[in-house]
C-alpha positions as semicolon CSV with decimal commas, in nm:
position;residue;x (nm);y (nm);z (nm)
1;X;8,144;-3,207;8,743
2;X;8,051;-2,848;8,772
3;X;8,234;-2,639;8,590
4;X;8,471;-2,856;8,401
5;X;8,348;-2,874;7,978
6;X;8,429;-3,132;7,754
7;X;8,610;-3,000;7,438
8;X;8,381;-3,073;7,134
9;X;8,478;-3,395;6,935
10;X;8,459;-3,384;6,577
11;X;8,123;-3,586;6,531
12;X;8,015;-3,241;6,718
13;X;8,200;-2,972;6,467
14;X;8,037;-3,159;6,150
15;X;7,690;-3,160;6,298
16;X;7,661;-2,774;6,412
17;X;7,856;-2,739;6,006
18;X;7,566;-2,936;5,824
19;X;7,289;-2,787;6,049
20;X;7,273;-2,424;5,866
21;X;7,308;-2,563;5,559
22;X;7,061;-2,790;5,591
23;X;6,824;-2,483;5,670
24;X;6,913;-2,289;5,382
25;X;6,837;-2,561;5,165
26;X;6,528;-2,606;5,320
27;X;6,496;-2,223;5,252
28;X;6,570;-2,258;4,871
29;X;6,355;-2,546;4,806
30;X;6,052;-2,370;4,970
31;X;6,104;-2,100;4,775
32;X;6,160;-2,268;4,403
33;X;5,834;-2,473;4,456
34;X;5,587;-2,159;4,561
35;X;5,755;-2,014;4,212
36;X;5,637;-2,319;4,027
37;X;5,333;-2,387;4,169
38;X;5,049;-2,188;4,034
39;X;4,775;-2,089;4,268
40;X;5,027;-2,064;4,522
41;X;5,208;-1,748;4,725
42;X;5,460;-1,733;5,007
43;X;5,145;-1,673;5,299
44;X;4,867;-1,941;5,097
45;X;4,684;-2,001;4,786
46;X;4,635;-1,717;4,541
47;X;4,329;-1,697;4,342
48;X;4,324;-1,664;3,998
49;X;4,167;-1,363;3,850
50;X;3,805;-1,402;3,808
51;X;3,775;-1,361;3,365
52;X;3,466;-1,148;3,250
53;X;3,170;-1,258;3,141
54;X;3,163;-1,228;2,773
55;X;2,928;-0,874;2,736
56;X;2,689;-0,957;2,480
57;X;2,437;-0,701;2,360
58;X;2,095;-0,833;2,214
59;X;1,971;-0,585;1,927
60;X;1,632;-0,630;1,857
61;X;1,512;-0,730;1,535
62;X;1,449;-0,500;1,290
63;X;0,996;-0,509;1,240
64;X;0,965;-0,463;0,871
65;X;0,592;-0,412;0,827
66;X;0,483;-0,464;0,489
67;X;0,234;-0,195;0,394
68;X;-0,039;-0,322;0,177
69;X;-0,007;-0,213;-0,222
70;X;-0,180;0,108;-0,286
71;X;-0,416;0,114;-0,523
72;X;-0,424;0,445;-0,774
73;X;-0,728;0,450;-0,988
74;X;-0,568;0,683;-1,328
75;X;-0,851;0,810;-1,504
76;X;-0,789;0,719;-1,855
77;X;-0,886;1,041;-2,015
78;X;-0,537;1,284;-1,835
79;X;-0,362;1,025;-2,020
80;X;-0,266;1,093;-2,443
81;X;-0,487;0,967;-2,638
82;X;-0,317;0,614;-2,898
83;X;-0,424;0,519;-3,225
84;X;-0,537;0,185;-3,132
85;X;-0,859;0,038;-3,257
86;X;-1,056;-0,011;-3,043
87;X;-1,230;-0,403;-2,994
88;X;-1,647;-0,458;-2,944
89;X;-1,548;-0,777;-2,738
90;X;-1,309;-0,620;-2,464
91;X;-1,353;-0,694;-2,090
92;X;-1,397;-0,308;-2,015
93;X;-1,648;-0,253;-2,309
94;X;-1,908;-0,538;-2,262
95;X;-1,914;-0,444;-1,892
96;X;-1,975;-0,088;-1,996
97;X;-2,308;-0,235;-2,240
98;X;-2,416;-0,449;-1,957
99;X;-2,412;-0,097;-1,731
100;X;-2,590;0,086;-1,994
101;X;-2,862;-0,168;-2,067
102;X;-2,904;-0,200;-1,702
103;X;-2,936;0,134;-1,692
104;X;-3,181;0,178;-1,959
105;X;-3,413;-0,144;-1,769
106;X;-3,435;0,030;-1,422
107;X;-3,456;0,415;-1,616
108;X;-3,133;0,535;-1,429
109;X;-2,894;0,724;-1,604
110;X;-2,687;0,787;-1,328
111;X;-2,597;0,429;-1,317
112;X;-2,445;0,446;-1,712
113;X;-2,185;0,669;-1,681
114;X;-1,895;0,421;-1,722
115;X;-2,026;0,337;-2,092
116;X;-2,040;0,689;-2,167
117;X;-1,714;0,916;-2,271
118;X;-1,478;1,054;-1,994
119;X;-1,499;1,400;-1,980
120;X;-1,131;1,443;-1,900
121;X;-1,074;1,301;-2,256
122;X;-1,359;1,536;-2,396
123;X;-1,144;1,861;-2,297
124;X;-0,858;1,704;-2,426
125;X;-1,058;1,687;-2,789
126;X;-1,293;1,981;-2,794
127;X;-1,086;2,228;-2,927
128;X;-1,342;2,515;-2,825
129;X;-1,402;2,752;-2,546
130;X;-1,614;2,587;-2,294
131;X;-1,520;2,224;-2,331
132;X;-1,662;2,146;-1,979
133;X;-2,008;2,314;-2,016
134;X;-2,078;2,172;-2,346
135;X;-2,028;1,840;-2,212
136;X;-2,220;1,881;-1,935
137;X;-2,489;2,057;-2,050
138;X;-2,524;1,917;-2,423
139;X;-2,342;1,551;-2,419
140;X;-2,466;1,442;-2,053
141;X;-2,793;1,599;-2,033
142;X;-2,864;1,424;-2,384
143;X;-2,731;1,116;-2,320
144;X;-2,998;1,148;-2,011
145;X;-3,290;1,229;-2,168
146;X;-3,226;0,917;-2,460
147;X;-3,137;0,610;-2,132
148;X;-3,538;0,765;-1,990
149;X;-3,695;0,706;-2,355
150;X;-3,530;0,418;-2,412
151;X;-3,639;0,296;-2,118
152;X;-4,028;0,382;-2,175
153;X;-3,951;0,196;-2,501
154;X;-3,889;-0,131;-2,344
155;X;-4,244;-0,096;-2,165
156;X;-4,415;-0,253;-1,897
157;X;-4,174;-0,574;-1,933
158;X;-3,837;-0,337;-1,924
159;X;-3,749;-0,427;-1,542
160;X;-3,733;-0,772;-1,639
161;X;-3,533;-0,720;-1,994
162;X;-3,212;-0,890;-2,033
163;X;-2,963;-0,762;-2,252
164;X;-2,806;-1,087;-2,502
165;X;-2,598;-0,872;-2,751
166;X;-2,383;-0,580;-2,882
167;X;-2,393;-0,551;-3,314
168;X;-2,082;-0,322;-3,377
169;X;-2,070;-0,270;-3,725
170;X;-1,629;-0,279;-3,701
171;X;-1,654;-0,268;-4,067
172;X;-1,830;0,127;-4,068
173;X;-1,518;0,207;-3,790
174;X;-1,300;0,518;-3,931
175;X;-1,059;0,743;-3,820
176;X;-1,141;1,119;-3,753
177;X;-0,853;1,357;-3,781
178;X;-0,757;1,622;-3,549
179;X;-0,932;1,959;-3,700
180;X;-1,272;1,762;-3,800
181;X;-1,545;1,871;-3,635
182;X;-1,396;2,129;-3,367
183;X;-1,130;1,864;-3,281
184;X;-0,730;1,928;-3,151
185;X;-0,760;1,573;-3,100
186;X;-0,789;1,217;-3,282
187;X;-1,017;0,954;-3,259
188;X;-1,231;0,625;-3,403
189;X;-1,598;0,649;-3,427
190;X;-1,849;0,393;-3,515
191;X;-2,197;0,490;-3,575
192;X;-2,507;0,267;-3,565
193;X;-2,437;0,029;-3,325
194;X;-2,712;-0,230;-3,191
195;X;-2,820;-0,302;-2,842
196;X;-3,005;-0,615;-2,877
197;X;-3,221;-0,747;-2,595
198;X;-3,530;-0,968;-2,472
199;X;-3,803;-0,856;-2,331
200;X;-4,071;-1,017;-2,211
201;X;-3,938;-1,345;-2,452
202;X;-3,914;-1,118;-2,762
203;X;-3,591;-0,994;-2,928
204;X;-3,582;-0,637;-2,986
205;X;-3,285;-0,392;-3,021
206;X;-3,214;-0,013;-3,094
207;X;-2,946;0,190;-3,197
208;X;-2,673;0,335;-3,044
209;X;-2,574;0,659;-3,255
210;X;-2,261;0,703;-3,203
211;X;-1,921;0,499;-3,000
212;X;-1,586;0,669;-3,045
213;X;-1,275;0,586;-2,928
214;X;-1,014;0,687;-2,589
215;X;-0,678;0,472;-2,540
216;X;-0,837;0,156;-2,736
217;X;-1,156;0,110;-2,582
218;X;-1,539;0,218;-2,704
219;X;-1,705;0,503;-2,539
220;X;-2,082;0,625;-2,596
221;X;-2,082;1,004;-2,711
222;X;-2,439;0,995;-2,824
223;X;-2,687;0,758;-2,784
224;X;-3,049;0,820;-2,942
225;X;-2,913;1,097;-3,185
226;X;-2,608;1,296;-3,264
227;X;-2,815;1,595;-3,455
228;X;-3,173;1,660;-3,261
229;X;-3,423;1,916;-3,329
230;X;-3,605;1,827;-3,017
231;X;-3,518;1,895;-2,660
232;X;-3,657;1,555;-2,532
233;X;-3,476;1,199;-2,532
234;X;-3,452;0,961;-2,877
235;X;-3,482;0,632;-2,904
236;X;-3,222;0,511;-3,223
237;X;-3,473;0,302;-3,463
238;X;-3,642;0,042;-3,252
239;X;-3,762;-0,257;-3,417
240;X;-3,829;-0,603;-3,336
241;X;-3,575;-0,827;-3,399
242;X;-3,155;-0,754;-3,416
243;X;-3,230;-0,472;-3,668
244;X;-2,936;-0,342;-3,860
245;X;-2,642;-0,092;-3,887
246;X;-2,614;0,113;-4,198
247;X;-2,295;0,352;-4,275
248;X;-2,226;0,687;-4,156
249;X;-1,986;0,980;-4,151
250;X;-2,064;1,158;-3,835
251;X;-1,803;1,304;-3,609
């Protein structure tokens, strides 16, 4: 009927109890599940931070280019001068022969200057005035004129002469002191040496006046003669055959 209301029964007053507390549990449960839940927030998912990419830097390798060895030629004669005796059967020396006599076959001195003393060891000896000139002019221009007349002493057959041996009397070798003979300087000198060679298939030889010593190795100094009284070349005793070295006390 219109109007008239029931008054609420207990089943009633426990429901409309349990309802908001029902709710709030709801509430609380919601909430202690989006705390424990990773990835999760109170309006949807959360994404995780993006991590970095690792920077990495890339050095380039270090280009070591290897430079090839530079090669320094010392010429032996700015270097002291050693007491060493020097040998007749050394690398350096028989090459130096083989340059002379090759020299003397084709009549070019110009080609026998590594038999022949360094002048840088020359100034180094010469204790006079004009070291420089006196080699030039007296040692070299000698040593010149004796490679052309040995040369026209191997005759017609001398392009095709063949050098077989060097004779270095080691026996005749002696020490000259500093103060002999103009010298500020030491060295060993040999005199008489043979150059002994085939020519046209007969052995002949000739001398070689006088070999002194730089740093342990044999060196030319005068060829055909060490006193002249001409202006033109000499040819040191030619003979047929090896020949032979007699004793002598030049400087």
């Amino acid at each position: 009927m219109a109007g008239i209301h029931s008054a609420p029964t207990r089943r009633d007053r426990v429901v409309r109890r349990l309802v908001p507390l029902v709710a709030a549990s709801a509430a609380v449960v919601a909430l202690v599940v989006w705390a424990v839940l990773p990835g999760t927030g109170p309006t949807g998912p959360v994404s995780a931070p993006t991590a970095s990419a690792p920077t990495s830097t890339t050095v380039p390798p270090t280009t070591t280019t290897t430079l090839p060895p530079t090669t320094t030629t010392v010429d032996p004669g700015t270097l002291p001068q050693t007491d060493a005796l020097p040998s007749a059967t050394s690398p350096q020396f028989l090459a130096a022969m083989q340059a002379l006599f090759g020299s003397v076959a084709a009549g070019t001195p110009a080609t026998a200057q590594a038999a022949f003393f360094p002048q840088s060891a020359y100034l180094q000896v010469k204790d006079i005035a004009d070291a420089a000139s006196d080699y030039q002019t007296r040692l070299v221009g000698e040593y010149d004129l004796d490679i052309l007349a040995a040369h026209a002493e191997l005759g017609a057959g001398a392009a095709t002469a063949s050098l077989t041996g060097v004779d270095v009397p080691m026996q005749y070798a002696h020490w000259v002191p500093p103060g002999t003979c103009y010298n500020g300087v030491g060295y060993y000198e040999v005199a008489n040496s043979r150059m002994v060679y085939t020519v046209a298939g007969v052995t002949r030889s000739f001398g070689i006046a006088s070999l002194i010593s730089w740093r342990g190795e044999w060196f030319v100094v005068h060829l055909g003669a060490v006193l002249r009284t001409g202006s033109g070349g000499v040819v040191l005793d030619p003979v047929t055959g090896a020949g032979s070295s007699a004793p002598s006390s030049t400087c």
